[in-house]
C-alpha positions in Angstrom: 87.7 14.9 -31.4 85.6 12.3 -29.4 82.2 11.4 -29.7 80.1 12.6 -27.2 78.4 9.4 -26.5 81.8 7.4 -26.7 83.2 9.5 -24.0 79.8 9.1 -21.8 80.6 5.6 -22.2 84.0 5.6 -21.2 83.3 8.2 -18.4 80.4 5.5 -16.8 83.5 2.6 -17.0 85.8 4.0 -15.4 84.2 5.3 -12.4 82.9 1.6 -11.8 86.3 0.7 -12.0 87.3 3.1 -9.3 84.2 2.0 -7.4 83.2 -1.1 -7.4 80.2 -0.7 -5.1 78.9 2.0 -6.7 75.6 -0.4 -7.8 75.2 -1.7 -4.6 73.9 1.7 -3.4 69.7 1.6 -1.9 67.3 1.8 -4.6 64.3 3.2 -3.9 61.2 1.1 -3.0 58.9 -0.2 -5.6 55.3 1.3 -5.3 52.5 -0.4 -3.6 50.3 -2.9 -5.6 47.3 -3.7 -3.6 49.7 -6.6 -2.3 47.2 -8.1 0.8 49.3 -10.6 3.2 46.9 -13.7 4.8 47.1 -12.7 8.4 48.6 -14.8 10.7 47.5 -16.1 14.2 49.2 -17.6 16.8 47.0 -20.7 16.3 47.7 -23.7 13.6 45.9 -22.3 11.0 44.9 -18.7 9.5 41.5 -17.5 10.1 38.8 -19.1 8.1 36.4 -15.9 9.0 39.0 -13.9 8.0 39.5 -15.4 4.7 36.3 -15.5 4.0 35.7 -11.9 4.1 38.6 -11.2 2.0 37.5 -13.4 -0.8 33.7 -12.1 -0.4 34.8 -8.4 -0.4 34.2 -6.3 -3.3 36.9 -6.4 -5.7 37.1 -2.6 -6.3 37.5 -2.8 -2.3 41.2 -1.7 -0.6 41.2 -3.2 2.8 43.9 -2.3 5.3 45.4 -5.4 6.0 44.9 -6.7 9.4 47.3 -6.6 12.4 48.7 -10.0 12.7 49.0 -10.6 16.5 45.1 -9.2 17.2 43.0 -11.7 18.9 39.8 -13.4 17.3 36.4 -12.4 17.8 33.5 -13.8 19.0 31.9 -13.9 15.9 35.1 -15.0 14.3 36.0 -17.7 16.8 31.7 -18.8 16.7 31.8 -19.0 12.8 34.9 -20.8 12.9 33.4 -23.5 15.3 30.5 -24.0 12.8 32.8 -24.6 9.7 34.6 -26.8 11.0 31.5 -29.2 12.0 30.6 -29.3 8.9 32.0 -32.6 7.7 34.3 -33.1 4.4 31.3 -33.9 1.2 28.7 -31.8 3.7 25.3 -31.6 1.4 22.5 -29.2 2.1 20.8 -30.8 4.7 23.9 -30.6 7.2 24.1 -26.9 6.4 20.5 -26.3 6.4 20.6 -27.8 10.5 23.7 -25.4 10.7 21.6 -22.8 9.9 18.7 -23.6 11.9 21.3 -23.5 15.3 22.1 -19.8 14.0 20.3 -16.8 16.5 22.8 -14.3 14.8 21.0 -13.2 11.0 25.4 -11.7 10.0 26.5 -15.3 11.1 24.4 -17.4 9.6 24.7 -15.4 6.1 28.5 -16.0 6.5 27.8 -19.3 6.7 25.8 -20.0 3.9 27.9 -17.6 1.3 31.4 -19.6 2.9 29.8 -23.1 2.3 28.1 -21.8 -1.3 32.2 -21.3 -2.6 33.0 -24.9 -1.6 33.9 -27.4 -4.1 31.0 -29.7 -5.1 28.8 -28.0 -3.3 25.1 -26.3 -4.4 22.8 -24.8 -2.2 18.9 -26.0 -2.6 15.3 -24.5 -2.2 15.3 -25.0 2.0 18.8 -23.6 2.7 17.8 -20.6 0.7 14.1 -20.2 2.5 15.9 -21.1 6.3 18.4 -18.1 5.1 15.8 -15.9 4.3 13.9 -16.7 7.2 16.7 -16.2 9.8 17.8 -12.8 7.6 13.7 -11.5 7.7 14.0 -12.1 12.2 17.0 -10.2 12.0 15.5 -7.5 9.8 18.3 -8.0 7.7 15.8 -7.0 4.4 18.2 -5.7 1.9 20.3 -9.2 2.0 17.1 -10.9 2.2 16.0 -9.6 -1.1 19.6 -10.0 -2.7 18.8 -13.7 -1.9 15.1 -13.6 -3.6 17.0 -12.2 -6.4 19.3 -15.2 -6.5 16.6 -17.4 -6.6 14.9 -15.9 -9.4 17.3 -16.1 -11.6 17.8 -19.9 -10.9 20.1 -20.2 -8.3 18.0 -23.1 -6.6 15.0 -25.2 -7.8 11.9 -23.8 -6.9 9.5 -25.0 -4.2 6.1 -23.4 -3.2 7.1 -23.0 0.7 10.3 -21.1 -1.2 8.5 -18.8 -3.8 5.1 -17.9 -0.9 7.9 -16.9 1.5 9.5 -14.8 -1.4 6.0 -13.2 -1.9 5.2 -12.3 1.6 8.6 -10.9 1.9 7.8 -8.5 -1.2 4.0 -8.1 -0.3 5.8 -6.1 2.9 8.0 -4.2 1.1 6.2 -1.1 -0.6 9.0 -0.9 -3.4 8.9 -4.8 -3.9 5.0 -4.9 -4.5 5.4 -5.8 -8.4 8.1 -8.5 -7.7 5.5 -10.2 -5.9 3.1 -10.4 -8.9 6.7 -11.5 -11.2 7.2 -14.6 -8.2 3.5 -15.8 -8.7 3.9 -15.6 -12.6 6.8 -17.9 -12.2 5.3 -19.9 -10.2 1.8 -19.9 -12.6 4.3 -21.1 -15.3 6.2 -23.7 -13.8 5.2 -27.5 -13.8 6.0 -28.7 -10.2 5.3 -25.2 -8.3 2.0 -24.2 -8.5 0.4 -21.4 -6.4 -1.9 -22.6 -3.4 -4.3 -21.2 -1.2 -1.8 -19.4 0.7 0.1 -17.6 -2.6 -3.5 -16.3 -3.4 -4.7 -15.3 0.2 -1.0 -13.3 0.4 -1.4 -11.2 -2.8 -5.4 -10.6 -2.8 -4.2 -9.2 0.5 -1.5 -7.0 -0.4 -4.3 -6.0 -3.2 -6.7 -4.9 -0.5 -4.4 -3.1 1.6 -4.1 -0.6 -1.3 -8.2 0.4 -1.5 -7.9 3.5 -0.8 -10.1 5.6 -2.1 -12.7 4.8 -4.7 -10.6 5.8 -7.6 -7.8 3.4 -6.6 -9.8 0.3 -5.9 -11.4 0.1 -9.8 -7.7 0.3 -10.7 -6.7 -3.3 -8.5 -9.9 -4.3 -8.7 -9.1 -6.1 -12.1 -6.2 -8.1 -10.6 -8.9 -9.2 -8.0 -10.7 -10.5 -10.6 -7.9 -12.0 -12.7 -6.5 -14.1 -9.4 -9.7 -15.2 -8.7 -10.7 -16.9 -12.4 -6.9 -18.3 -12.5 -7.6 -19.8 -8.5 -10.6 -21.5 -10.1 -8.5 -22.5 -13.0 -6.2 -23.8 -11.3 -8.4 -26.0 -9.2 -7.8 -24.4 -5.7 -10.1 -24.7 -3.3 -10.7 -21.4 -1.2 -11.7 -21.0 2.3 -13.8 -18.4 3.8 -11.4 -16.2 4.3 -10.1 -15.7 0.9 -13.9 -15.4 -0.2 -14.5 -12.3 2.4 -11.0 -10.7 1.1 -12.9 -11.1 -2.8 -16.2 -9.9 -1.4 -14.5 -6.9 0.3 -12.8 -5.9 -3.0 -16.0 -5.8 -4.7 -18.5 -4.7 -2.1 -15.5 -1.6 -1.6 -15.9 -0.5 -5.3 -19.9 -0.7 -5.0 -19.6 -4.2 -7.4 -22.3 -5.4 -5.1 -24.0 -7.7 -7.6 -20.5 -9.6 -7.6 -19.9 -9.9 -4.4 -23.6 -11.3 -3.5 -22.7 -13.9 -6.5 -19.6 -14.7 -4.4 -21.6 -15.0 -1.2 -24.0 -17.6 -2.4 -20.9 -19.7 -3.8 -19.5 -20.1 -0.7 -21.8 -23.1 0.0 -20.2 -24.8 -2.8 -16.5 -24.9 -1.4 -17.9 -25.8 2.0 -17.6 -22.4 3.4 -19.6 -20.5 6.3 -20.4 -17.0 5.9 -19.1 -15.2 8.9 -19.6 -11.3 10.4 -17.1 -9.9 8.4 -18.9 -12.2 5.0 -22.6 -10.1 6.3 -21.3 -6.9 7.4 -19.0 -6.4 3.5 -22.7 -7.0 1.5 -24.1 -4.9 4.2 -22.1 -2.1 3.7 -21.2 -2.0 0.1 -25.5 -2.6 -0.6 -26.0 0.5 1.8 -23.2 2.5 -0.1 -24.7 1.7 -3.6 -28.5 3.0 -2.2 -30.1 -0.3 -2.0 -31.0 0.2 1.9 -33.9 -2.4 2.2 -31.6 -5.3 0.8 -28.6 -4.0 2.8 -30.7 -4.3 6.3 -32.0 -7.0 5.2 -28.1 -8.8 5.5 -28.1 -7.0 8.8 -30.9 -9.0 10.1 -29.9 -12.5 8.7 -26.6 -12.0 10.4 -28.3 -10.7 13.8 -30.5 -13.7 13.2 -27.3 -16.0 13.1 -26.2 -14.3 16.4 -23.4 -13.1 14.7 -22.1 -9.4 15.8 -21.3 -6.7 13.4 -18.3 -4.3 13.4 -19.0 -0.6 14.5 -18.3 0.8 11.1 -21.3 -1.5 9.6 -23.4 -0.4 12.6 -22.8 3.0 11.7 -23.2 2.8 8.0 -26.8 0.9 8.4 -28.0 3.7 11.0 -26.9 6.7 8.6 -28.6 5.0 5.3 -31.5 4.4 7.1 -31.6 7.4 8.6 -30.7 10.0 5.5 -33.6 7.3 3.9 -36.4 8.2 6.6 -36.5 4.8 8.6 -35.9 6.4 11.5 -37.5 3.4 13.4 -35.4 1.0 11.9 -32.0 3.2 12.4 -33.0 3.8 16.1 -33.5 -0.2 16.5 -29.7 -0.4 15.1 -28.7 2.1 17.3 -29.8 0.5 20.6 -28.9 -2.4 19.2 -25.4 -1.4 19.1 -25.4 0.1 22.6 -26.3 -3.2 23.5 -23.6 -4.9 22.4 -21.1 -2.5 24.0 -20.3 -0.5 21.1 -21.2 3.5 21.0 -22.0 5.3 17.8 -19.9 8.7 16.5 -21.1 12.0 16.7 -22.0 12.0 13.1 -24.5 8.8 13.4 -26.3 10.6 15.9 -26.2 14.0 14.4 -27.5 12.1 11.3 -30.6 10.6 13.0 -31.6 13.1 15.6 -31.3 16.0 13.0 -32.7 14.0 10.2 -36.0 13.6 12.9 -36.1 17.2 13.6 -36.1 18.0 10.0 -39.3 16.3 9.2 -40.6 17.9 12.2 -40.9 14.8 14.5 -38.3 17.6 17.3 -40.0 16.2 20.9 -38.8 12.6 19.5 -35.4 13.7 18.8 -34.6 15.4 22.1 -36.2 12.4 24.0 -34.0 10.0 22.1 -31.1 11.8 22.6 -32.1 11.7 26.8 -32.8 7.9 26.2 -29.2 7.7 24.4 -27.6 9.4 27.3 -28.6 7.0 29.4 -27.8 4.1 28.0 -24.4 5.1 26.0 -22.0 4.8 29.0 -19.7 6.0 26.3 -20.6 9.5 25.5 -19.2 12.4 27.5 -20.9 15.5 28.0 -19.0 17.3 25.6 -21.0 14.7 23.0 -24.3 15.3 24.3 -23.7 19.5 24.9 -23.1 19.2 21.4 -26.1 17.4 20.3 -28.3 19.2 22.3 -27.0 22.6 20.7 -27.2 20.7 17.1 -30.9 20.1 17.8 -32.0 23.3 19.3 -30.3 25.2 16.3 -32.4 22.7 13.6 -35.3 23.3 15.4 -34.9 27.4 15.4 -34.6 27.9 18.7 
């Protein structure tokens, strides 16, 4: 008896035999491997924009493949244009001046990421800081920091126009606040980059713009400090209005002995004490309970001609006030009238009350009529409510 296998064998010749074509019959089609044809326009050559996005795309991307006969975009057809002004052996300088034409933050990135893949070819420290200029007008901010990113991990040599852009970027940006500080220690470490009066006047700034209550400005008061020793250190001259931004910081946490030190230093860098310079020591030596010194800066600076804020006005006329110098708080009050500026409801509730406390009640209710007359900012809802405060202190 046969083998079964022999007689498959046999069984499979003879029908080709028989049927000659039998192999020639449609297979069925091999499955799709992620095969992605260069599309193909009706002009000489494929698109460059095109190509560009395919090769920048994500590898774990799938892309549908584009329709061949579609026609080019504006952007496509404007980037195009650009790339092909750019000369064979183009260096940074010829793309940086490409950049600079750019109005569009999406085109000019395709620019710079198309020319960074060309052969011999590097970008340097100003076509990174035009990129991220042009992608910070077009609010562009997370490829902005992909690109701060880039530079510091080395992609470019550093330069301090470079890194103080980097920083105000992140001094911005609530989540990049930290990455500021790591930008300035690169910079504090490096040999040809050092920090300048702008780096410092960009992160005591970002510093001050988190004082928010007492608890919190002790915490960043110590980075104050630090930056200003290693400013000293490293032989940077500040102007007056990095000095006010270190007076604020201390005169805010009641470190009014500091600040004053700061104040008479300023003569040494060539610097002018100005309002805000008189009205920080004001405020900060009226906070801390020293009243007599703290008017005393607010007559040097009226002295100067120099005109205080409304929240140092305020401030004075309430410690003078809750300290019995009624006199001297109702000067600073018509003071500030004069100067077009109105007191809040709790200044004058803490004068006139404080007056009809130590039983001096005729003088409140005359200065409040005197006030009325000459605050052309207080409604009557104000005074109704003043008079009422004064005629309950009194027991009436």
């Amino acid at each position: 008896m046969m083998p079964v296998t022999l007689r498959r064998l046999l069984t499979g010749v003879t029908a080709t035999i028989r049927n000659p074509n039998v192999h020639l019959l449609p297979r069925p089609p091999l499955p799709y491997r992620h095969v992605h044809p260069y599309p193909s326009f009706p002009s000489s050559h494929p698109s460059l924009y095109l190509n560009h996005r395919l090769l920048s795309s994500s590898p774990t991307e799938n892309p549908i493949p584009p329709n061949p006969l579609r026609t080019r975009t504006p952007l496509e057809k404007q980037f195009e244009t650009w790339v092909q002004k750019l000369k064979p052996g183009f260096g940074p300088l010829e793309v940086n001046e490409a950049l600079k034409a750019q109005s569009d933050a999406d085109l000019g990135l395709d620019i710079f990421r198309w020319t960074a893949q060309q052969r011999n070819y590097k970008h340097n420290h100003a076509t990174y800081l035009t990129m991220i200029r042009i992608l910070l007008d077009g609010r562009r901010y997370r490829n902005a920091e992909t690109l701060v990113e880039e530079v510091i991990a080395g992609a470019c040599e550093i330069s301090v126009p470079l890194y103080n852009s980097m920083i105000r970027f992140c001094c911005g940006r609530k989540l990049l606040f930290n990455r500021a500080f790591d930008i300035y220690k690169k910079m504090l470490n490096s040999e040809n980059c050092k920090p300048n009066l702008e780096t410092y006047a960009l992160l005591l700034n970002s510093l001050l713009r988190r004082f928010n209550n007492m608890h919190v400005c002790y915490v960043y008061l110590r980075a104050v400090r630090s930056l200003s020793k290693q400013m000293k250190a490293c032989g940077v001259i500040p102007d007056t209005f990095v000095l006010n931004m270190i007076i604020k910081a201390y005169s805010k946490c009641l470190q009014v002995d500091d600040a004053m030190q700061v104040f008479r230093e300023m003569g040494l860098y060539g610097c002018e004490p100005n309002a805000y310079t008189y009205g920080y020591i004001a405020k900060g030596l009226c906070e801390k309970g020293r009243v007599a010194q703290g008017l005393g800066f607010y007559k040097e600076m009226r002295g100067k001609g120099l005109v205080p804020s409304s929240s140092t006005y305020m401030i004075v006329i309430c410690s003078l006030a809750m300290g019995r110098k009624y006199d001297d708080a109702t000067e600073v009050v018509l003071d500030m009238l004069s100067n077009a500026m109105s007191p809040d409801l709790l200044t004058y509730k803490t004068l006139l009350e404080g007056l009809c406390r130590d039983g001096k009640g005729v003088e409140a209710f005359d200065l409040l009529e005197d006030f009325r007359r000459k605050d052309s900012m207080m409604n009557e809802r104000t005074y109704k409510t003043l008079l009422n405060a004064l005629h309950f202190v009194n027991g009436e």
